[in-house]
LUMBA-626157 format. One record per residue (C-alpha): residue number from 1; x, y, z. Coordinates in nm, 2 decimals, m for minus. Last residue first. Layout:
! residues N
> NUM|X|Y|Z $
...
This chain:
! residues 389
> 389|10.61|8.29|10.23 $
> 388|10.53|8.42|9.90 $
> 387|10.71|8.62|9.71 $
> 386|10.61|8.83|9.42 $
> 385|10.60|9.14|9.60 $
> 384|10.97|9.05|9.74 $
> 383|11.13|9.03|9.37 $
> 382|11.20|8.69|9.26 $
> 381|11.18|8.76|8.91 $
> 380|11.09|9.08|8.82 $
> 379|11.32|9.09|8.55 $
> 378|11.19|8.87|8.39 $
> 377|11.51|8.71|8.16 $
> 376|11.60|8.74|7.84 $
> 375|11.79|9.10|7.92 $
> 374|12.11|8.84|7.98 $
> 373|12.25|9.04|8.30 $
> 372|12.49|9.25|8.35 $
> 371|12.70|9.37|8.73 $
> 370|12.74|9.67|8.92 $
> 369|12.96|9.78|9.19 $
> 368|13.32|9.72|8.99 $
> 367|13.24|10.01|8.78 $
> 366|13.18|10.24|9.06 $
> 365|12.84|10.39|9.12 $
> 364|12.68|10.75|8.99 $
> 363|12.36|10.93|9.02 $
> 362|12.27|11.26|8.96 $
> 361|12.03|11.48|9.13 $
> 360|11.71|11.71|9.09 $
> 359|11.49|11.76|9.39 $
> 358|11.10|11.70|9.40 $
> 357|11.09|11.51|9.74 $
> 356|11.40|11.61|9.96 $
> 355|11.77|11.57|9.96 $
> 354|11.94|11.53|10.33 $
> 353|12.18|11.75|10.43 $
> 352|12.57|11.65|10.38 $
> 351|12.85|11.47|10.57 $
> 350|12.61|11.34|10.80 $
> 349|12.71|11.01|10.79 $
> 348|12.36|10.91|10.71 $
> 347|12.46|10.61|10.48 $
> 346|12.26|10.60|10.14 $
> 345|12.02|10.41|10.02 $
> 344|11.89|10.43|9.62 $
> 343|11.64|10.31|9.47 $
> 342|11.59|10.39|9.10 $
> 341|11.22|10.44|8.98 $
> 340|11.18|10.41|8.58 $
> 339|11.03|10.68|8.38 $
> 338|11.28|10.72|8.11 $
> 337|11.39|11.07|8.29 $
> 336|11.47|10.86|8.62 $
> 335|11.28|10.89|8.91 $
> 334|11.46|10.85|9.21 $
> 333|11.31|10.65|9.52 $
> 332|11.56|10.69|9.82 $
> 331|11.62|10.56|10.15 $
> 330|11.82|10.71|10.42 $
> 329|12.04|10.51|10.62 $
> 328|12.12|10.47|10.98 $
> 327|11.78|10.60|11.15 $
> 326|11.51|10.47|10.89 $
> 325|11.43|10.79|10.69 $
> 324|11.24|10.76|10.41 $
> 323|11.21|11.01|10.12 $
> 322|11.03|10.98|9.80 $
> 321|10.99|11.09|9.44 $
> 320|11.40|11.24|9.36 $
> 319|11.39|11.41|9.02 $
> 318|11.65|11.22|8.78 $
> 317|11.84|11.45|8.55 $
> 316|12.15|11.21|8.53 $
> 315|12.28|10.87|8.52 $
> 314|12.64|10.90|8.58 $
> 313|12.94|10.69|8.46 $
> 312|13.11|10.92|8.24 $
> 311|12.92|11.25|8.26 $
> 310|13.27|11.47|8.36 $
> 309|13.14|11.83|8.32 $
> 308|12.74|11.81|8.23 $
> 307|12.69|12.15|8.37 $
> 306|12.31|12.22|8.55 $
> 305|12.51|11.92|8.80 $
> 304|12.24|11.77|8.96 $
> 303|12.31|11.78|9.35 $
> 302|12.43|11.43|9.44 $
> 301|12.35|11.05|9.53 $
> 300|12.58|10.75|9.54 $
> 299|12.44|10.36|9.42 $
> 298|12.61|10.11|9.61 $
> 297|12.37|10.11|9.91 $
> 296|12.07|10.01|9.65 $
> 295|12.26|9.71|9.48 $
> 294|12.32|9.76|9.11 $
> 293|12.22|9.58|8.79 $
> 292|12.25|9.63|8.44 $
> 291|11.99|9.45|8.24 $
> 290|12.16|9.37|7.88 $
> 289|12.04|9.45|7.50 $
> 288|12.32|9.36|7.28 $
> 287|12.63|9.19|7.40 $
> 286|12.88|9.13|7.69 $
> 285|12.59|8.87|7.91 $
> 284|12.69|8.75|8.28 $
> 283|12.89|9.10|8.27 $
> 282|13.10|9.09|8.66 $
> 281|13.43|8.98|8.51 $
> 280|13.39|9.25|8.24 $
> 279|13.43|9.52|8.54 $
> 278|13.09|9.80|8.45 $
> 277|13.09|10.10|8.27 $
> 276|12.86|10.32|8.19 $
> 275|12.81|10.57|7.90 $
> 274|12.44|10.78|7.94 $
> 273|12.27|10.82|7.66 $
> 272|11.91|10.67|7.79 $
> 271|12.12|10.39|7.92 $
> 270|12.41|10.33|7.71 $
> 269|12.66|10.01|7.81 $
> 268|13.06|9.98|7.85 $
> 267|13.18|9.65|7.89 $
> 266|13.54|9.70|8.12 $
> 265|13.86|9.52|8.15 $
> 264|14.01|9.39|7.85 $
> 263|13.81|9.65|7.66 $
> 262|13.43|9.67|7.56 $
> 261|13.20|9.88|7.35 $
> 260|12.81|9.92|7.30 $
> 259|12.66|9.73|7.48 $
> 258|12.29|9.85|7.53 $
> 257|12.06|9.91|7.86 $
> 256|11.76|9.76|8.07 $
> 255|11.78|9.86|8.41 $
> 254|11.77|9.64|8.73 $
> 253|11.81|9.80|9.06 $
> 252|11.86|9.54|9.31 $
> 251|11.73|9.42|9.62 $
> 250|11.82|9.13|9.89 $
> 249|11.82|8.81|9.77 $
> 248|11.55|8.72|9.58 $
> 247|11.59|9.03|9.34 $
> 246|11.95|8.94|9.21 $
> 245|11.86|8.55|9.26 $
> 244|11.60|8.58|9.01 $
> 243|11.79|8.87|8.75 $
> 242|12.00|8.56|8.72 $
> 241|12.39|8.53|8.80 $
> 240|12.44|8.73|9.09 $
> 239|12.72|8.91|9.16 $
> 238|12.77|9.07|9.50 $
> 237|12.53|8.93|9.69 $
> 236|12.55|8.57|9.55 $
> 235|12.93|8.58|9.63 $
> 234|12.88|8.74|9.97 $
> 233|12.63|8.48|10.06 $
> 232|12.89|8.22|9.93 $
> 231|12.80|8.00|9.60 $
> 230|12.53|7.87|9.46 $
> 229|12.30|7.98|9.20 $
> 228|11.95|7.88|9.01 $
> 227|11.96|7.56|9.19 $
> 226|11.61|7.39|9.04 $
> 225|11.28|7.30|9.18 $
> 224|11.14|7.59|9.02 $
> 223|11.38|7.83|9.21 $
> 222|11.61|7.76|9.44 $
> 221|11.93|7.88|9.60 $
> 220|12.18|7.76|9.74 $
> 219|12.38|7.88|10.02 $
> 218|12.78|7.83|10.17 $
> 217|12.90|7.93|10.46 $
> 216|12.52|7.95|10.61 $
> 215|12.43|8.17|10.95 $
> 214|12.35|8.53|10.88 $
> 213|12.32|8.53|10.47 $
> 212|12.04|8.22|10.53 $
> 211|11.88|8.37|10.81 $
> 210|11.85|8.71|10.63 $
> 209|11.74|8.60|10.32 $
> 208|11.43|8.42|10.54 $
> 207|11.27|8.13|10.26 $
> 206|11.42|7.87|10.46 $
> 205|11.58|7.54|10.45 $
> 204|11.92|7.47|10.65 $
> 203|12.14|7.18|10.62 $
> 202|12.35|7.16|10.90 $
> 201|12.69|6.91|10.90 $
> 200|12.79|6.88|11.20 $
> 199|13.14|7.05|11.40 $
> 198|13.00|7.08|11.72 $
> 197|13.11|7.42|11.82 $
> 196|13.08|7.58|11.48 $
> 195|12.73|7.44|11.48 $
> 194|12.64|7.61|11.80 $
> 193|12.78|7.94|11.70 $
> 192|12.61|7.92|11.38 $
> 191|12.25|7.83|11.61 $
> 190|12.26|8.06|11.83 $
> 189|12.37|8.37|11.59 $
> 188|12.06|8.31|11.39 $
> 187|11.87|8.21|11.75 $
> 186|11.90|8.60|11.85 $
> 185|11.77|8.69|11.55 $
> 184|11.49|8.49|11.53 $
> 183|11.40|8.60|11.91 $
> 182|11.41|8.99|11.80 $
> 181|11.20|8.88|11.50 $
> 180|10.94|8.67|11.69 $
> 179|10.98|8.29|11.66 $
> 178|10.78|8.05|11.49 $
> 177|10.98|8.08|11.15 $
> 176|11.33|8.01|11.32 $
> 175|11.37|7.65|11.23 $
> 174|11.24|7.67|10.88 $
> 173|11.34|7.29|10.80 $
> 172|11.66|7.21|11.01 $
> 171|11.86|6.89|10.91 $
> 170|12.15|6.80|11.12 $
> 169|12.35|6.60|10.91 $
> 168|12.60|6.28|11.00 $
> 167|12.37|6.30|11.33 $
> 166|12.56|6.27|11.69 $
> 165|12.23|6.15|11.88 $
> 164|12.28|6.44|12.12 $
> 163|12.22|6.69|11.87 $
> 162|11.87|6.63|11.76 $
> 161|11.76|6.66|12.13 $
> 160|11.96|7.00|12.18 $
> 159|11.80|7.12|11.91 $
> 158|11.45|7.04|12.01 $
> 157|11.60|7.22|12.35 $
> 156|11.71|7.53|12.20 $
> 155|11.40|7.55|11.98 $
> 154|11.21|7.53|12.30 $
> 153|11.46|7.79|12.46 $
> 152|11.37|8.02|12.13 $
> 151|10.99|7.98|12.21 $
> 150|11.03|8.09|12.61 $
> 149|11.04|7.76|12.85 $
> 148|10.73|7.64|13.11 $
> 147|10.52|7.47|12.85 $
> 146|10.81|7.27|12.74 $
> 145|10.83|7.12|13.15 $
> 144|11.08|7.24|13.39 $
> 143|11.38|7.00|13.53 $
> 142|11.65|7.07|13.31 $
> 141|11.64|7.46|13.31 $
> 140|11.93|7.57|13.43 $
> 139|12.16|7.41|13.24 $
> 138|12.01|7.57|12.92 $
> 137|12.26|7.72|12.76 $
> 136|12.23|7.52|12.46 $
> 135|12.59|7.30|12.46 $
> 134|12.53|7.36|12.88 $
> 133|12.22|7.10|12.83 $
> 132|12.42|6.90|12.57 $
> 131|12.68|6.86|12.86 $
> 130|12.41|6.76|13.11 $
> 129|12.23|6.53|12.85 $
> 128|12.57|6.37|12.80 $
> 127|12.68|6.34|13.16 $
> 126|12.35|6.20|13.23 $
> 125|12.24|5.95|12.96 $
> 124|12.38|5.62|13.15 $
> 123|12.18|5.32|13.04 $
> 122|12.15|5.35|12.66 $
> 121|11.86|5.19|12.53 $
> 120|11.82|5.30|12.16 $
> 119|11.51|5.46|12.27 $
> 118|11.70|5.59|12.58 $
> 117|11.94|5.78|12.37 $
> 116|11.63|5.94|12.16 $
> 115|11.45|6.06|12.45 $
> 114|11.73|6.23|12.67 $
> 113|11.74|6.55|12.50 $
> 112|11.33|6.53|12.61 $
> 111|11.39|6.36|12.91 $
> 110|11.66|6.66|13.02 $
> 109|11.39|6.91|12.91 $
> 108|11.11|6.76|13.12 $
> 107|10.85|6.52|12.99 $
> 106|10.45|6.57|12.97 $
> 105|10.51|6.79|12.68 $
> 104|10.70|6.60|12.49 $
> 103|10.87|6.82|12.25 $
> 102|10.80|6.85|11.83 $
> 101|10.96|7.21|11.80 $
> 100|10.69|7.36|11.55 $
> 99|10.97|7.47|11.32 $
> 98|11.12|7.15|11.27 $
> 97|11.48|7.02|11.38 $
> 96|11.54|6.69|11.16 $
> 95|11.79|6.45|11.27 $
> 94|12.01|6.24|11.00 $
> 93|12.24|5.92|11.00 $
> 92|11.92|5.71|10.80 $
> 91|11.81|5.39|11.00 $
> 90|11.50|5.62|11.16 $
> 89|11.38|5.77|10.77 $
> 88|11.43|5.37|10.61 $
> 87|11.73|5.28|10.35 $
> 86|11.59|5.17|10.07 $
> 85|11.84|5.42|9.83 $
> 84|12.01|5.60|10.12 $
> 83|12.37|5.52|9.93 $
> 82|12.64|5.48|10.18 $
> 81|12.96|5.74|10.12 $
> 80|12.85|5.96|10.44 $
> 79|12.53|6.03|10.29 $
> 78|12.45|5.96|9.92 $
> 77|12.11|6.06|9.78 $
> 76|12.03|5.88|9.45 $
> 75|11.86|6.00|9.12 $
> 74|11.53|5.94|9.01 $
> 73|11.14|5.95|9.18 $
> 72|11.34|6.02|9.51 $
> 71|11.12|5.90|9.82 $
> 70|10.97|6.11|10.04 $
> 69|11.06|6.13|10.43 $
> 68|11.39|5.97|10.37 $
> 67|11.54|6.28|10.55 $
> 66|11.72|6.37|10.26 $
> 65|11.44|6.34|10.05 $
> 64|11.26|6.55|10.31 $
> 63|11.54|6.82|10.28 $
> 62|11.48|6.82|9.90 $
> 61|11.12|6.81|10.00 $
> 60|11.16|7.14|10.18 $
> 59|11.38|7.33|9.91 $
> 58|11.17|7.23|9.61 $
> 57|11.03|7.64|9.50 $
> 56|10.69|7.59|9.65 $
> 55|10.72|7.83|9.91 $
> 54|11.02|8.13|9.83 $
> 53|11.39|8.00|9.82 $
> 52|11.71|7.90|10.03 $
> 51|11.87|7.63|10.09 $
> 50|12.14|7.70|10.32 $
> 49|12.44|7.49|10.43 $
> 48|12.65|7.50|10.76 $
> 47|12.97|7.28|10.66 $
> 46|13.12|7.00|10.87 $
> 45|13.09|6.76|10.59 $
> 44|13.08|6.88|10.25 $
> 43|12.73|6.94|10.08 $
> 42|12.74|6.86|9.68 $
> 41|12.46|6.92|9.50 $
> 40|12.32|6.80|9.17 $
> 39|11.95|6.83|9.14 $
> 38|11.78|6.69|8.79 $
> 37|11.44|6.84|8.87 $
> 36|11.30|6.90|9.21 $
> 35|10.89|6.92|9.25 $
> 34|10.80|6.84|8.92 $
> 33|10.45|6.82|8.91 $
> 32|10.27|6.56|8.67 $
> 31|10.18|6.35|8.92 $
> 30|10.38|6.44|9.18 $
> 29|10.74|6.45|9.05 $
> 28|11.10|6.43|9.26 $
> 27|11.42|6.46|9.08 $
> 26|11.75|6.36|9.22 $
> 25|12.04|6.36|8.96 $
> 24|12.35|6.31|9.22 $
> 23|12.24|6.45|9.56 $
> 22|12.60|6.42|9.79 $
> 21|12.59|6.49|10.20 $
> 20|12.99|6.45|10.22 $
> 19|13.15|6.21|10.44 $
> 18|13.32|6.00|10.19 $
> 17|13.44|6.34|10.07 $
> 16|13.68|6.30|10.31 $
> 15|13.95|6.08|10.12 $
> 14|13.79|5.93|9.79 $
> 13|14.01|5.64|9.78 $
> 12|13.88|5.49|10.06 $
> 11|13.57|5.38|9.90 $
> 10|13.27|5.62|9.76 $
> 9|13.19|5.45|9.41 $
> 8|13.16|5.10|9.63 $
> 7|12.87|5.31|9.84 $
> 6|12.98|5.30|10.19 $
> 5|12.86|5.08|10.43 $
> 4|12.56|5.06|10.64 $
> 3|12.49|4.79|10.88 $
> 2|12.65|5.01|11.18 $
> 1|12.37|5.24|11.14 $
């Protein structure tokens, strides 16, 4: 790489970002197909990013882009300040961890770390693939063959490989997908503690909400070859933007309902006359016809009241349809009087039996838990029964 340097837009002046992962206007189209359209993105250095979405949303041939694996149709990718435009997939300052590992199986572990140093013929690999090795936690098992290692130490060691060649961007494209869910889980924490240690930029595809809320500081998400919202996990959890990313990630109760006043701090909607309010900083749309969302777990259950007393910010009447218990939580299914199923999950604190199919309750959630929507959009968008992975 030592033939590559920066961009002239990218020059001293522009401090660290020179060593940003930058996609300025990159679309990709087969055929007719638009894979990516028009993606601006911006991944500083040192950061663990996610890309997440369901198949055939753009996130894997952004990262192939990336990898100079497929070639932008427009735009330009811009690693480390030097523009990738020509630049060939082994000249590029990237490794790619895949899913099916990729390992030698007729080499041992340290030849596989070892394998890209020794391509570009350096001598003395020991001390590094020893301290990559102990990087993975995988001292001990240097001289055993692929075949011989568990799947998450084989995604230790193609890691490990990918690593040693000190990468601008580590690029990891559905990592964790081979791996059973104990073994995914474990590798989630593996693999943030790792980058933390090393300091790389990771660029993480997936479709897995979990892996992408577990391990990324910043995610992205995509849908129709476009970022529908991008922010923290805990700022896309909270308040999501589209009635998309609100049923991607995670799950949300969306219910249609009307504005009908506002102050400085609050919009105030009906839903099948009930008043609600909900914090004006979390209303994506202030007028008309609006979705109101809220998040299972923030929802609280009780009795019915037979005597309305304070109704302000309760939906009541509904007749509870199902029961699950799952150990730390109880899940819910409510039925509402307008027909629609609420979920609702609630802590099992044991402060209070357990409500059972057929019993009346009220439900009720702070103003600051829920957030609006613009009622334009589907929304079943992105919910799990429409994903595929």
């Amino acid at each position: 790489m030592d033939d590559l340097q920066p961009d002239s837009q990218t020059g001293a002046a522009a401090g660290d970002t020179r060593h940003d992962l930058r996609l300025e206007g990159v679309s990709k189209r087969f055929g007719n197909f638009i894979a990516v359209d028009n993606l601006d993105l911006v991944v500083p250095r040192g950061s663990f990013f996610g890309l997440l979405g369901p198949s055939g949303c753009g996130k894997s041939t952004t990262l192939r882009m990336i990898a100079g694996l497929e070639q932008p149709s427009s735009g330009r990718i811009v690693i480390g300040g030097v523009d990738m435009a020509g630049v060939k997939p082994y000249q590029r300052p990237v490794n790619t961890v895949f899913q099916s590992y990729a390992l030698f199986p007729h080499l041992t572990i340290a030849e596989n770390v070892a394998f890209g140093l020794r391509r570009r013929g350096v001598k003395d690999v020991r001390r590094q693939v020893a301290d990559m090795l102990a990087l993975v936690e995988l001292e001990s098992q240097a001289a055993k063959k692929p075949a011989q290692l568990s799947g998450g130490q084989q995604q230790r060691v193609a890691l490990a490989r990918a690593l040693i060649n000190k990468p601008e961007v580590l690029l990891l494209d559905e990592p964790l997908g081979a791996l059973d869910l104990r073994l995914r889980r474990q590798m989630q924490i593996e693999l943030k503690r790792i980058q933390e240690e090393v300091g790389l930029t990771f660029v993480h595809v997936t479709h897995d909400q979990e892996e992408a809320m577990t391990m990324a500081d910043t995610i992205a998400v995509m849908n129709k070859g476009v970022i529908e919202q991008m922010g923290t996990p805990e700022e896309l959890y909270e308040n999501p933007c589209t009635t998309f990313v609100a049923n991607f990630l995670g799950q949300s109760n969306l219910i249609e309902a009307g504005v009908v006043g506002a102050d400085d701090d609050h919009i105030t909607v009906d839903i099948a006359g009930n008043r609600i309010a909900v914090d004006r900083s979390r209303a994506r749309s202030q007028e008309g016809t609006v979705w109101l969302g809220v998040r299972p777990e923030k929802v609280s259950i009780s009795a019915h009241a037979d005597r309305p007393g304070d109704d302000q910010g309760k939906l009541r009447g509904g007749i509870v349809s199902d029961v699950s218990f799952v150990g730390v939580s109880t899940q819910y299914l409510v039925r509402m009087p307008w027909g629609q199923e609420l979920s609702v999950f609630e802590q099992n604190t044991g402060e209070h039996s357990l409500f059972s199919s057929g019993d009346s309750v009220d439900l009720s959630w702070k103003p600051s838990r829920a957030f609006l929507l613009d009622h334009h959009q589907d929304a079943h968008a992105g919910a799990q029964d429409e994903q595929s992975t």
